[in-house]
C-alpha positions, -999 to +999 in steps of 0.1 A: -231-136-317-263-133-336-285-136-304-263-106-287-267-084-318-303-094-318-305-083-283-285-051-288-312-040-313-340-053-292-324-028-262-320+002-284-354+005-297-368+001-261-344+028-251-353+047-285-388+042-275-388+052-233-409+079-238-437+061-259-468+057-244-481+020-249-447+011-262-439-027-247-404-031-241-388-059-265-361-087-249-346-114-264-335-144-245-305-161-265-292-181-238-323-201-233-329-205-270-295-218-272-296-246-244-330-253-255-317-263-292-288-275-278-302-302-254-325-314-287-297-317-304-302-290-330-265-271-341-263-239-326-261-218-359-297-231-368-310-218-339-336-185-344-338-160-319-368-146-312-377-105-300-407-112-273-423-083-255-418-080-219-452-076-197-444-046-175-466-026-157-465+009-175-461+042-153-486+071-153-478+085-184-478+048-200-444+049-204-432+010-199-394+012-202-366+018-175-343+040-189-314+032-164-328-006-164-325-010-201-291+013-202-278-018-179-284-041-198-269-024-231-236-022-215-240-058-200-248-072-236-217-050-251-194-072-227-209-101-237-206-094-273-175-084-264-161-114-252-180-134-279-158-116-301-124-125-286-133-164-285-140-161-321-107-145-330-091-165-304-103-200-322-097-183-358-063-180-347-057-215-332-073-233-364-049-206-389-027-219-366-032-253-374-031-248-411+002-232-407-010-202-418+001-183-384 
């Protein structure tokens, strides 16, 4: 959940920021960080997500960022976070459940 909120913060600014010339548009790639850490056998809540800029290719006015492209992925991430959300109540209520304290 950390990497999504990460990422919706990352999205805003870029969309904040779609009419900034020389502005670099800001991604962060949770997914990867995740397996990565993961696979090495790290726990997932150690793992630190990083904001990296994206290399785009800037329009005439130097304006880097996709306003419909970033928008996108806002409401992509907002599912995600959404569901992210409903597994963690979903196992809060299986383990109160467990405790008897349904």
């Amino acid at each position: 959940m950390r990497g999504s909120w990460q990422r919706q913060t990352a999205l805003t600014n870029n969309i904040a920021n779609a009419d900034t010339p020389g502005y670099r548009p800001e991604e962060v790639n949770f997914e990867s960080a995740l397996q990565s850490a993961v696979s090495g056998g790290q726990p997932a809540g150690q793992v630190q997500f990083q904001t990296e800029s994206k290399p785009v290719t800037a329009g005439p006015n130097g304006e880097a960022v996709s306003v419909d492209e970033e928008s996108a992925k806002l409401a992509e991430n907002g599912l995600d976070y959404e569901a992210l959300t409903q597994v963690l109540n979903a196992r809060n209520s299986i383990e109160r459940a467990a405790m008897g304290m349904s």
